[in-house]
Backbone and ligand atoms as CSV (ligand in chain L), in Angstrom:
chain,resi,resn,atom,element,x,y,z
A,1,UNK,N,N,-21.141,7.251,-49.675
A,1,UNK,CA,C,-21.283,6.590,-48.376
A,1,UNK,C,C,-22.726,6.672,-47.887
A,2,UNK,N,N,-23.167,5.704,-47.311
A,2,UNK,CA,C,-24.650,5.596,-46.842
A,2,UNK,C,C,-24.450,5.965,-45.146
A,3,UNK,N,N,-26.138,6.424,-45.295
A,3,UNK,CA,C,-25.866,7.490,-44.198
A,3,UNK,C,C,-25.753,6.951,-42.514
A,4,UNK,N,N,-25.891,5.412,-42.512
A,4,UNK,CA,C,-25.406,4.810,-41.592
A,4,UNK,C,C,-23.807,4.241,-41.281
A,5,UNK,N,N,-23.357,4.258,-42.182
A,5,UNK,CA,C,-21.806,4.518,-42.438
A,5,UNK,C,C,-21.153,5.755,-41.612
A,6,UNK,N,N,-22.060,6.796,-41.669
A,6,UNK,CA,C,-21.849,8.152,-41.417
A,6,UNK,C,C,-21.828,8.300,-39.903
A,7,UNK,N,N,-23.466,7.997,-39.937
A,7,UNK,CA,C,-23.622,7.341,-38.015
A,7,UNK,C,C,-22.881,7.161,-37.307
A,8,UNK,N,N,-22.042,5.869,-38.069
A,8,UNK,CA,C,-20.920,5.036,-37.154
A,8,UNK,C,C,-19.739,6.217,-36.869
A,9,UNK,N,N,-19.222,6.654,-37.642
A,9,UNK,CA,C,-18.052,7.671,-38.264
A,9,UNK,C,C,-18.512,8.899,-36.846
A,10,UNK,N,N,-19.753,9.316,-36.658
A,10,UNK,CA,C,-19.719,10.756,-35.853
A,10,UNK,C,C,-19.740,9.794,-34.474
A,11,UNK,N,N,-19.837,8.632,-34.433
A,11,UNK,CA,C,-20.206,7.793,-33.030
A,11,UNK,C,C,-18.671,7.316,-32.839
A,12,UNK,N,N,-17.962,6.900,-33.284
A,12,UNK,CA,C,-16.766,6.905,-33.719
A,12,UNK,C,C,-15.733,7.954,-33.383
A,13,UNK,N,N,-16.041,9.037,-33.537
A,13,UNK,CA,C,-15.048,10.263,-33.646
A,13,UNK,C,C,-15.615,10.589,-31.506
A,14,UNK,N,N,-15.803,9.940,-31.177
A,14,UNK,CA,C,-16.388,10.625,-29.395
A,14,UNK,C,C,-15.085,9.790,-28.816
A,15,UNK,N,N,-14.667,8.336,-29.393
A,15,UNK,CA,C,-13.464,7.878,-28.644
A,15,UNK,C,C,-12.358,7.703,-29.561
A,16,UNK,N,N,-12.102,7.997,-30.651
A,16,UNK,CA,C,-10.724,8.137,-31.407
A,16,UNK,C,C,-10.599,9.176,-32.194
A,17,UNK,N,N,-9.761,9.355,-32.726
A,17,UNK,CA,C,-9.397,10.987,-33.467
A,17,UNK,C,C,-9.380,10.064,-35.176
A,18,UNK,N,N,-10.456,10.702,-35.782
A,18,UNK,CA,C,-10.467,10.649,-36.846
A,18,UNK,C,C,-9.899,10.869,-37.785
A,19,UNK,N,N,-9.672,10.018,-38.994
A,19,UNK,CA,C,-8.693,10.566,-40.218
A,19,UNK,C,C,-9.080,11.899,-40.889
A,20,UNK,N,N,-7.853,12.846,-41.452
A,20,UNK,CA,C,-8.619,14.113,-42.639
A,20,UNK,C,C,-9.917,13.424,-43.209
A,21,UNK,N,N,-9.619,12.556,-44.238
A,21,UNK,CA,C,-10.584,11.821,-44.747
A,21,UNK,C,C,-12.050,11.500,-44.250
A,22,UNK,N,N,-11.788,10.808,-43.447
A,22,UNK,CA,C,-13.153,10.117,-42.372
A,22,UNK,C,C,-13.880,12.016,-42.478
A,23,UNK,N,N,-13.024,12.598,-41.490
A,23,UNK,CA,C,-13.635,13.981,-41.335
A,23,UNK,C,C,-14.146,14.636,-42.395
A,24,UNK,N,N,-13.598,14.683,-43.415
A,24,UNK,CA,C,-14.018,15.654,-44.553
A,24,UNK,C,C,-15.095,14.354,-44.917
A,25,UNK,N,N,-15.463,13.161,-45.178
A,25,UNK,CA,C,-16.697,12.422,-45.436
A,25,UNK,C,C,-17.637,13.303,-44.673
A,26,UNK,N,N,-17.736,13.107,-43.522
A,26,UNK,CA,C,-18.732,13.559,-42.821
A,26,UNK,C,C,-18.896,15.014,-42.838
A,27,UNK,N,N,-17.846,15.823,-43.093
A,27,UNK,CA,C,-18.644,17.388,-43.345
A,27,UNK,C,C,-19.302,17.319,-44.758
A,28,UNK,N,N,-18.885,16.953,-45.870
A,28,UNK,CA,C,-19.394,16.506,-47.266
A,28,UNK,C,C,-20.645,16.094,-46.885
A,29,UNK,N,N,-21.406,14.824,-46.462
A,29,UNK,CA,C,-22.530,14.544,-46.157
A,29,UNK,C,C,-23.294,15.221,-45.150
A,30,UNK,N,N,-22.546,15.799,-44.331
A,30,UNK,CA,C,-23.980,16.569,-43.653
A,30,UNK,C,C,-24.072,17.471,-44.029
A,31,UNK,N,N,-23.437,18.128,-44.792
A,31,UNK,CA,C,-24.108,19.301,-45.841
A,31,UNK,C,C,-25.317,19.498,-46.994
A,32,UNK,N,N,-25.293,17.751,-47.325
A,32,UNK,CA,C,-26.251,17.605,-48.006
A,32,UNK,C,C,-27.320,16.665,-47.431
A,33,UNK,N,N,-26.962,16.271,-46.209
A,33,UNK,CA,C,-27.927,14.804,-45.307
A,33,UNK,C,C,-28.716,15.934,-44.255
A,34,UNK,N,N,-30.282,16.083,-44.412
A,34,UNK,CA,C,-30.455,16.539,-43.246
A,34,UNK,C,C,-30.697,15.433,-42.214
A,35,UNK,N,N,-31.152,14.883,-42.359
A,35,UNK,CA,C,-31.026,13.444,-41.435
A,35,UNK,C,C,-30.255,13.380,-40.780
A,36,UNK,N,N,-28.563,13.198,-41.038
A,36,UNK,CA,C,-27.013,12.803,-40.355
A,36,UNK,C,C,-27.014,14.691,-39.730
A,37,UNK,N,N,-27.486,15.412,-40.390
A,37,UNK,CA,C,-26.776,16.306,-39.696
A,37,UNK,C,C,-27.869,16.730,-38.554
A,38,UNK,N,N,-29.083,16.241,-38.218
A,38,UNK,CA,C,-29.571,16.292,-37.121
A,38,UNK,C,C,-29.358,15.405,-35.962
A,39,UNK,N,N,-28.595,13.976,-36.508
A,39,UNK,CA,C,-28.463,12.785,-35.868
A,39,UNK,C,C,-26.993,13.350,-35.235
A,40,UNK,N,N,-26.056,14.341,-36.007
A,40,UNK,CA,C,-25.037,14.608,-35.592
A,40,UNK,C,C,-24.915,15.675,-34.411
A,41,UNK,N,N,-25.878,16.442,-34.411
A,41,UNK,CA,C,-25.822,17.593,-33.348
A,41,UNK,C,C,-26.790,16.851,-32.330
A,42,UNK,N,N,-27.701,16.140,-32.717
A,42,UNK,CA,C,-28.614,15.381,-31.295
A,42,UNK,C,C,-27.358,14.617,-30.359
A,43,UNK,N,N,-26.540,13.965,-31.413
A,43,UNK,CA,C,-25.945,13.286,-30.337
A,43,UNK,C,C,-24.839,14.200,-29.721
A,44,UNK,N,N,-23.863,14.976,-30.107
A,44,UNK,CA,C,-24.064,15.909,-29.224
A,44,UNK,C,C,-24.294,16.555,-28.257
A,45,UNK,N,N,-25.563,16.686,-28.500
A,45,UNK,CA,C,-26.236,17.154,-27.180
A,45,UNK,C,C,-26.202,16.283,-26.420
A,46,UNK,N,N,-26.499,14.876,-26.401
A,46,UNK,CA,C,-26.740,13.638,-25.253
A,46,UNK,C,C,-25.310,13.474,-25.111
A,47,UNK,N,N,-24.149,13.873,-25.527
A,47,UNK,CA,C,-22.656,13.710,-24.999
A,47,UNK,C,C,-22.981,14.498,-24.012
A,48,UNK,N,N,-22.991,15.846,-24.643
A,48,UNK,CA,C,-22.761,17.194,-23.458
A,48,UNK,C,C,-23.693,16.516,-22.564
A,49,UNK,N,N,-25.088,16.663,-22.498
A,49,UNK,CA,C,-25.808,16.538,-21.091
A,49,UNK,C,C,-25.257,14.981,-20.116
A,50,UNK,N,N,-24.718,14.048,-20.833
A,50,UNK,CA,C,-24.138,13.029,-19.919
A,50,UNK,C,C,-23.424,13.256,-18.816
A,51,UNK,N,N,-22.452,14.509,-19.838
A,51,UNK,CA,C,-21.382,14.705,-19.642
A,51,UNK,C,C,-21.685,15.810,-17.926
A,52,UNK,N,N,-22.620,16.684,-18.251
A,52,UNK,CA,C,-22.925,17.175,-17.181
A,52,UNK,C,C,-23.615,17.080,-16.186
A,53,UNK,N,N,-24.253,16.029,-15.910
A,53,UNK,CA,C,-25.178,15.263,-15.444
A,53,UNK,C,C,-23.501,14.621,-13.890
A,54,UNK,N,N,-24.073,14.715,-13.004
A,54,UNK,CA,C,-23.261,14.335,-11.991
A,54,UNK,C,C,-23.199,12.841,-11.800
A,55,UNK,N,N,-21.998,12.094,-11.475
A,55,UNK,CA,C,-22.043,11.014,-11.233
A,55,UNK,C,C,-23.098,10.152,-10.118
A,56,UNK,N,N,-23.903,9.650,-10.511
A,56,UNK,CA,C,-25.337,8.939,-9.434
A,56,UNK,C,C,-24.640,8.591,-7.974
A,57,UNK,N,N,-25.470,8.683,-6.916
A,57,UNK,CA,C,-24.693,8.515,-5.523
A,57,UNK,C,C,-24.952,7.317,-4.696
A,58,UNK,N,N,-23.935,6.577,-4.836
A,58,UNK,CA,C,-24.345,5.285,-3.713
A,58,UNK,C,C,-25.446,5.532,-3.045
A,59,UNK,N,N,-26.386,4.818,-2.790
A,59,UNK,CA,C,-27.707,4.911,-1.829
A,59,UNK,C,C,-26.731,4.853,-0.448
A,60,UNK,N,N,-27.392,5.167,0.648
A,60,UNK,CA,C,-26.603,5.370,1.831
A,60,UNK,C,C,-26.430,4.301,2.319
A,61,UNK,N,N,-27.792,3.173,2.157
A,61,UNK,CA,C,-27.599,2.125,3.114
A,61,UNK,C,C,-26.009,1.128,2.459
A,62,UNK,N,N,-25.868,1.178,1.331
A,62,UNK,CA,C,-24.905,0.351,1.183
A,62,UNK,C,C,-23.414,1.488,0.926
A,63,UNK,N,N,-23.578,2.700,0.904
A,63,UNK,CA,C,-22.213,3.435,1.480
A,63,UNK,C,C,-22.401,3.152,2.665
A,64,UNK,N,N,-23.138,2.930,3.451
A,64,UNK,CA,C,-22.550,2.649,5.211
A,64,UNK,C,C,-22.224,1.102,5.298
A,65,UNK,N,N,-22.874,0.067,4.970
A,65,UNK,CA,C,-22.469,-1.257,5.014
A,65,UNK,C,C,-20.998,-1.250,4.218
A,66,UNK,N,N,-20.735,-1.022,3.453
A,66,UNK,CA,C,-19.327,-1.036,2.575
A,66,UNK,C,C,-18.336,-0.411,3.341
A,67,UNK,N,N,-18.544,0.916,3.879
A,67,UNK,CA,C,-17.677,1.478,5.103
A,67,UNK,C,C,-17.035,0.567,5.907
A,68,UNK,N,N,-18.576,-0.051,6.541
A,68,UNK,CA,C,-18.369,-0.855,7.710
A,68,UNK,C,C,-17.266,-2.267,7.648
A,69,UNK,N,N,-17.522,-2.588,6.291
A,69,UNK,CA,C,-16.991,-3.985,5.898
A,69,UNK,C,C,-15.449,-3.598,5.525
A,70,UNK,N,N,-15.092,-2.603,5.367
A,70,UNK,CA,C,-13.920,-2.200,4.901
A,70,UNK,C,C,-13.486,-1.862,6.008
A,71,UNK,N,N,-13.909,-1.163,7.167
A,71,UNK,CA,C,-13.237,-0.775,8.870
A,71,UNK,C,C,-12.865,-1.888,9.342
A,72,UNK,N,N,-14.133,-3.666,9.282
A,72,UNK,CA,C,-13.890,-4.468,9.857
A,72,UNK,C,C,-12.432,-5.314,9.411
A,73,UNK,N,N,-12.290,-5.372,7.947
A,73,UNK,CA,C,-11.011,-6.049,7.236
A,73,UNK,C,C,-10.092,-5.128,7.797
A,74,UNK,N,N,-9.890,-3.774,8.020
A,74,UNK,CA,C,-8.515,-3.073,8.413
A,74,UNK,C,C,-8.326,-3.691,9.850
A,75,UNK,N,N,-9.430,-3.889,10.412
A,75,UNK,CA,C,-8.888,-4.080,12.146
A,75,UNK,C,C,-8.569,-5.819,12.353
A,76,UNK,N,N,-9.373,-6.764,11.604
A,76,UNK,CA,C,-8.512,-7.633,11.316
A,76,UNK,C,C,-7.166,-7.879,10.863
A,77,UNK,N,N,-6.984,-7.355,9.989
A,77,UNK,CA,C,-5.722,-7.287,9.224
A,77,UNK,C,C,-4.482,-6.842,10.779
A,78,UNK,N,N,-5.088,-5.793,11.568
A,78,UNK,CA,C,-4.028,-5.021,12.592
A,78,UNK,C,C,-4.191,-6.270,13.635
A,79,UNK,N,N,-5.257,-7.133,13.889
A,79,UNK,CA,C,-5.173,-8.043,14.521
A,79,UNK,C,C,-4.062,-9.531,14.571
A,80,UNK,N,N,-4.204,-9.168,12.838
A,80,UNK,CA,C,-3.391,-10.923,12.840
A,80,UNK,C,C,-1.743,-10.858,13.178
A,81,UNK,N,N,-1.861,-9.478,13.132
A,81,UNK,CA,C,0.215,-9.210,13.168
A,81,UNK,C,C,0.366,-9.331,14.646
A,82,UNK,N,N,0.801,-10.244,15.010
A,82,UNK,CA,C,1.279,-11.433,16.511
A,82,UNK,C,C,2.081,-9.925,17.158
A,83,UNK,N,N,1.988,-9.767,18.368
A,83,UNK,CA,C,2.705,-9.559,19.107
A,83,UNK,C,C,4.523,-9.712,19.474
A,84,UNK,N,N,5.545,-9.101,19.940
A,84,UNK,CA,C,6.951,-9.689,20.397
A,84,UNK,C,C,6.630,-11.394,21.236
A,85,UNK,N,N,6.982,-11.940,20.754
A,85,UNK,CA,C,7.081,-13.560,21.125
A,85,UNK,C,C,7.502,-13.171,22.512
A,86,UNK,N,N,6.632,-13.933,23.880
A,86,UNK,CA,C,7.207,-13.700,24.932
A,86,UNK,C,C,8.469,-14.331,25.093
A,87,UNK,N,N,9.000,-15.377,24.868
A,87,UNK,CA,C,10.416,-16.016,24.619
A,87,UNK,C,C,11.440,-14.562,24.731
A,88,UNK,N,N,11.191,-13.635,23.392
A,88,UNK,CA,C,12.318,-12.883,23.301
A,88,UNK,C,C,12.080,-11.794,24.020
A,89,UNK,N,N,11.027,-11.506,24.786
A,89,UNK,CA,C,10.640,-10.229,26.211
A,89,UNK,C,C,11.600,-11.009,27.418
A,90,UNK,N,N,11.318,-12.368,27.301
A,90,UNK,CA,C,12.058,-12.719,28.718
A,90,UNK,C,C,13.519,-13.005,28.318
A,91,UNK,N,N,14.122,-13.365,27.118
A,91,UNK,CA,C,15.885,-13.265,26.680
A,91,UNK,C,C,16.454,-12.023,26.869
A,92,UNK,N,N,15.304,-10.831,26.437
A,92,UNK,CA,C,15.719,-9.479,26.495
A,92,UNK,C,C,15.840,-8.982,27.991
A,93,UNK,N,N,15.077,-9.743,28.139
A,93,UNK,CA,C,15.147,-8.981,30.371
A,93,UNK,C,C,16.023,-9.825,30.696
A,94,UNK,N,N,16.360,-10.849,30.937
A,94,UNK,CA,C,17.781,-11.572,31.179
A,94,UNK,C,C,18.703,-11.397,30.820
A,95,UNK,N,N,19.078,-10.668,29.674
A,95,UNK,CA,C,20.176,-10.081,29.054
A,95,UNK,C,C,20.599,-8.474,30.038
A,96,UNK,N,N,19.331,-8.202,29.733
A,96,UNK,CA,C,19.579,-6.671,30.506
A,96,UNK,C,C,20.129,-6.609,32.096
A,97,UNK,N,N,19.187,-7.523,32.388
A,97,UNK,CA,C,19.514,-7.861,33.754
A,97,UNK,C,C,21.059,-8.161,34.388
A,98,UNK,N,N,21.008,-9.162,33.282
A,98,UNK,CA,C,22.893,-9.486,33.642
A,98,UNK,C,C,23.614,-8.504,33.474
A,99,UNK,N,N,23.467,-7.581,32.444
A,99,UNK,CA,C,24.183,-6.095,32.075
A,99,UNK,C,C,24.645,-5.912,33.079
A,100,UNK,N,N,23.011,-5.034,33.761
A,100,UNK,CA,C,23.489,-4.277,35.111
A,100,UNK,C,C,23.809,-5.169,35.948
A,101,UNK,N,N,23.415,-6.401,36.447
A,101,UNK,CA,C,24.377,-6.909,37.426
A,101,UNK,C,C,25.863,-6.786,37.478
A,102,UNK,N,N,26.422,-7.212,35.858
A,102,UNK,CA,C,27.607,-7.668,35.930
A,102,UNK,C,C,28.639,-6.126,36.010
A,103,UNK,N,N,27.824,-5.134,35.073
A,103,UNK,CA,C,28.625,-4.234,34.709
A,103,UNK,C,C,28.449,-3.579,36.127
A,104,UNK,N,N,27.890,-2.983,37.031
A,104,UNK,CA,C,27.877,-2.355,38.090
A,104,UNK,C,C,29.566,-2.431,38.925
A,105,UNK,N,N,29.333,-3.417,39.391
A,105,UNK,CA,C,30.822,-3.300,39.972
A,105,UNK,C,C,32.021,-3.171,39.165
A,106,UNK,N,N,32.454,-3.054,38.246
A,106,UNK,CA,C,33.586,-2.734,37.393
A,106,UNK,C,C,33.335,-1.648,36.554
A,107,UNK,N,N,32.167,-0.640,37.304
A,107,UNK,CA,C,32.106,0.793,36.357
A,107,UNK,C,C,32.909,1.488,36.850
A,108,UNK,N,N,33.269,1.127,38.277
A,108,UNK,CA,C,34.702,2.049,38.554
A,108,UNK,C,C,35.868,2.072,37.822
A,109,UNK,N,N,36.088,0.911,37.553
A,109,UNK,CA,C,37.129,0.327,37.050
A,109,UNK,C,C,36.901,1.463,35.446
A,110,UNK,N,N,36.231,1.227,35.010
A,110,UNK,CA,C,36.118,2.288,33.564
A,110,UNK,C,C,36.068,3.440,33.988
A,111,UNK,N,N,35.567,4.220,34.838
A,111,UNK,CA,C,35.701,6.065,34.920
A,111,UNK,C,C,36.811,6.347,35.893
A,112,UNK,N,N,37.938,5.745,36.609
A,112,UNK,CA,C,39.213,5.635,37.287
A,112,UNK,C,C,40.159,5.431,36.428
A,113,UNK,N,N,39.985,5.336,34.764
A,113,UNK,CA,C,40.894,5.377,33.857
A,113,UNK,C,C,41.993,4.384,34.036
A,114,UNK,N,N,41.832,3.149,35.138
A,114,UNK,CA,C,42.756,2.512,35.423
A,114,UNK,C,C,42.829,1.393,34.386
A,115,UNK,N,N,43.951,0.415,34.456
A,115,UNK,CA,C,44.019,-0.643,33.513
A,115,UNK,C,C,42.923,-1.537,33.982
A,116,UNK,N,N,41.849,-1.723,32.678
A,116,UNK,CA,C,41.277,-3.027,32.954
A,116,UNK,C,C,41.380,-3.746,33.388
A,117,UNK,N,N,40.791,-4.730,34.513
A,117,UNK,CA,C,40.450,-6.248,35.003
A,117,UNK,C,C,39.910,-7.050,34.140
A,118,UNK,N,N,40.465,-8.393,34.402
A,118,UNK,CA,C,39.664,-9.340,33.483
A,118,UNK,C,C,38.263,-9.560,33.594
A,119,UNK,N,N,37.935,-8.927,35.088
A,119,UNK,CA,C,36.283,-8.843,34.981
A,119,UNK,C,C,35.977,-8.441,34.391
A,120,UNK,N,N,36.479,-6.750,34.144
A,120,UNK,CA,C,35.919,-5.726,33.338
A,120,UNK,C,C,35.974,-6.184,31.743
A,121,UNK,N,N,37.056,-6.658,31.531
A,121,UNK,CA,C,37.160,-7.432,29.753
A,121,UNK,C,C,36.019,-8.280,29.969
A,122,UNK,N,N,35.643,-9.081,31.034
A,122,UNK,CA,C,34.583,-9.782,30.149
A,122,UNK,C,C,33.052,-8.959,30.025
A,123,UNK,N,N,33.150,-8.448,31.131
A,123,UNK,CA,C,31.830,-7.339,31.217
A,123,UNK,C,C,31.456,-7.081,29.816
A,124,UNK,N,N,32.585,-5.885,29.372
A,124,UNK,CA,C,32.468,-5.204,28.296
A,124,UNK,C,C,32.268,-6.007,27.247
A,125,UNK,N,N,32.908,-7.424,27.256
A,125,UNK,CA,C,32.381,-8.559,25.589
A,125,UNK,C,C,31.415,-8.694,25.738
A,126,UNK,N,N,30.596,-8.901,27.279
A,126,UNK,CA,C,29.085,-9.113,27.720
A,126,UNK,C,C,28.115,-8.763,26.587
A,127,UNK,N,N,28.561,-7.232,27.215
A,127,UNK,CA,C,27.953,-6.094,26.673
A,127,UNK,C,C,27.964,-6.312,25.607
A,128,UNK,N,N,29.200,-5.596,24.618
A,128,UNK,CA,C,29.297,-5.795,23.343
A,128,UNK,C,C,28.300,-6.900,22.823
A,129,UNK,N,N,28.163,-8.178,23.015
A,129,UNK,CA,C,27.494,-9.491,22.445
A,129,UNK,C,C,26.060,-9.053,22.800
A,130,UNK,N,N,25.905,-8.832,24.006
A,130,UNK,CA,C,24.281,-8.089,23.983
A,130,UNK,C,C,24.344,-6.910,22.799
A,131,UNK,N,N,24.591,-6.309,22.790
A,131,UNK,CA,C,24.118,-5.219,21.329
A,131,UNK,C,C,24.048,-5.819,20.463
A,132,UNK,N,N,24.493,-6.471,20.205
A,132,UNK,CA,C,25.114,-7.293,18.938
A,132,UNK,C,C,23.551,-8.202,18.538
A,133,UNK,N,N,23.620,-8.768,19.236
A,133,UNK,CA,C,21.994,-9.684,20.045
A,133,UNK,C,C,21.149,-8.998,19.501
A,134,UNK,N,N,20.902,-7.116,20.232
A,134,UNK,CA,C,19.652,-6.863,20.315
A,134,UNK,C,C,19.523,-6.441,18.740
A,135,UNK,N,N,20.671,-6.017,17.881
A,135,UNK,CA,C,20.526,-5.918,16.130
A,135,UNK,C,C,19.591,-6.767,15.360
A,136,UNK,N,N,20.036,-7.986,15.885
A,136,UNK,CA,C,19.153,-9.107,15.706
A,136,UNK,C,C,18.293,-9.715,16.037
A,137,UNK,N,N,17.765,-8.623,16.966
A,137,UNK,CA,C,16.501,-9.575,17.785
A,137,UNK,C,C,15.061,-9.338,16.523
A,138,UNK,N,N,15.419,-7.788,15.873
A,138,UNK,CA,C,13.929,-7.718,14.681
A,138,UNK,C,C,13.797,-9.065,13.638
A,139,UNK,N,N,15.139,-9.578,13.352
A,139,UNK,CA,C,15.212,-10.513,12.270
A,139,UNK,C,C,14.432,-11.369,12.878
A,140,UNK,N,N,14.893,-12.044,14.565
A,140,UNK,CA,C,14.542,-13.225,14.915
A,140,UNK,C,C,12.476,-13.052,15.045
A,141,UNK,N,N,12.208,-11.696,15.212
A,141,UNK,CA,C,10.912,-11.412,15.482
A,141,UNK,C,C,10.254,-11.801,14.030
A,142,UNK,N,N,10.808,-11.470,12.908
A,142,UNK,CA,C,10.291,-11.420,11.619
A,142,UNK,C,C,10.109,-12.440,10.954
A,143,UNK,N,N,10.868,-13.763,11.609
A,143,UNK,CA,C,11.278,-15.247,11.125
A,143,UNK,C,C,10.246,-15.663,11.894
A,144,UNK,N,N,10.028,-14.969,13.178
A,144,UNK,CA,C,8.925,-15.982,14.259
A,144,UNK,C,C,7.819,-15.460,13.122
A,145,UNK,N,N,7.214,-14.321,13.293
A,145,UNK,CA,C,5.871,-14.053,12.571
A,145,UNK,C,C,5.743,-14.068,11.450
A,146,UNK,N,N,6.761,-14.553,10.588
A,146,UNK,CA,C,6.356,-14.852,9.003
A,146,UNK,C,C,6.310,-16.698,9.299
A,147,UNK,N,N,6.654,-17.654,10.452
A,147,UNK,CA,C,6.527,-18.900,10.528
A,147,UNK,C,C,5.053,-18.977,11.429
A,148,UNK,N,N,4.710,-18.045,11.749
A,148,UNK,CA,C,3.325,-18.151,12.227
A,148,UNK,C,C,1.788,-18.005,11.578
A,149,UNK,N,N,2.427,-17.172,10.091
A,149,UNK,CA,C,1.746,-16.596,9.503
A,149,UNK,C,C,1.589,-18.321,8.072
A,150,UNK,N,N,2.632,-18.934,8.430
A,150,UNK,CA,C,3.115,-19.583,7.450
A,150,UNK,C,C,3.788,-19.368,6.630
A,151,UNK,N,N,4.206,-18.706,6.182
A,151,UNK,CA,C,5.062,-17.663,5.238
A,151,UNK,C,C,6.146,-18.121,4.556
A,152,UNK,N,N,6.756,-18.715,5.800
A,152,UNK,CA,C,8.427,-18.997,5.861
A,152,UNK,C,C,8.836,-20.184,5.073
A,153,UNK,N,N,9.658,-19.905,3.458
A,153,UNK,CA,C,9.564,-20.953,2.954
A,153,UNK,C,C,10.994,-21.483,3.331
A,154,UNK,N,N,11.526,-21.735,4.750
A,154,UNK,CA,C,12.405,-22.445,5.118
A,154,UNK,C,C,11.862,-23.516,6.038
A,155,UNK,N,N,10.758,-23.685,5.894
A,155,UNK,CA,C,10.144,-24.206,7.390
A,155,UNK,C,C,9.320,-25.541,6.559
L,1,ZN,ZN,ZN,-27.157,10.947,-44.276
């Protein structure tokens, strides 16, 4: 084997694991190559010292511009996510509202253990249908801001 063959083979063996073979070539020749076997421990050495040599440090001015440009995309990003649609702030206060209007006078009627009124039956479906409502009010929020965003491939 020529002794640039050899070269390749010890340059070679830094990112794959070499065959018996390959290996025993190269101890065979640098036993008798002084050449390869100085070319083999020089490089070597320029592994190790790479190797210990610390990774170089962003200059500051562009670690602070890169910072900066990366703070500005996060606070955009927190910007574009829309707010509760006022629509469903004012369904939600009209809902509530009627609650307590309606339910107030027939709370006697529930802690007097007496038989329900048909007021009170409807109160309580009121109610019931408001909860029911407010389960669904995240969906209806999530349909508004994915159709705002464009998103919504029903639209
Ligand atoms: Zn050689």
């Amino acid at each position: 084997m020529r002794c640039k063959d050899i070269e390749r083979l010890i340059i070679a063996s830094t990112w794959k694991d070499l065959s018996r073979e390959e290996l025993l070539l190269i101890k065979e020749h640098t036993q008798q190559c002084a050449q390869c076997t100085l070319f083999q421990s020089e490089y070597k050495n320029l592994r190790l010292s790479l190797k210990n040599n610390p990774a170089p440090a962003l200059p500051e001015k562009l670690d602070r511009s890169t910072y900066k440009i990366c703070r500005k995309a996060l606070n955009l990003q927190k910007k574009s996510a829309p707010a509760i649609p006022p629509l469903i702030w004012g369904v939600l206060a009209v809902l509530i509202a009627l609650s307590v209007i309606l339910f107030v006078p027939v709370f006697r009627d529930l802690i007097l253990n007496e038989p329900l009124s048909s007021q009170a039956l409807f109160v309580l479906t009121f109610l019931i249908q408001n909860t029911v409502m407010l389960f669904f009010t995240p969906i209806l929020i999530k349909n508004f801001r994915e159709k705002k965003q464009g998103l919504n491939i029903f639209s």
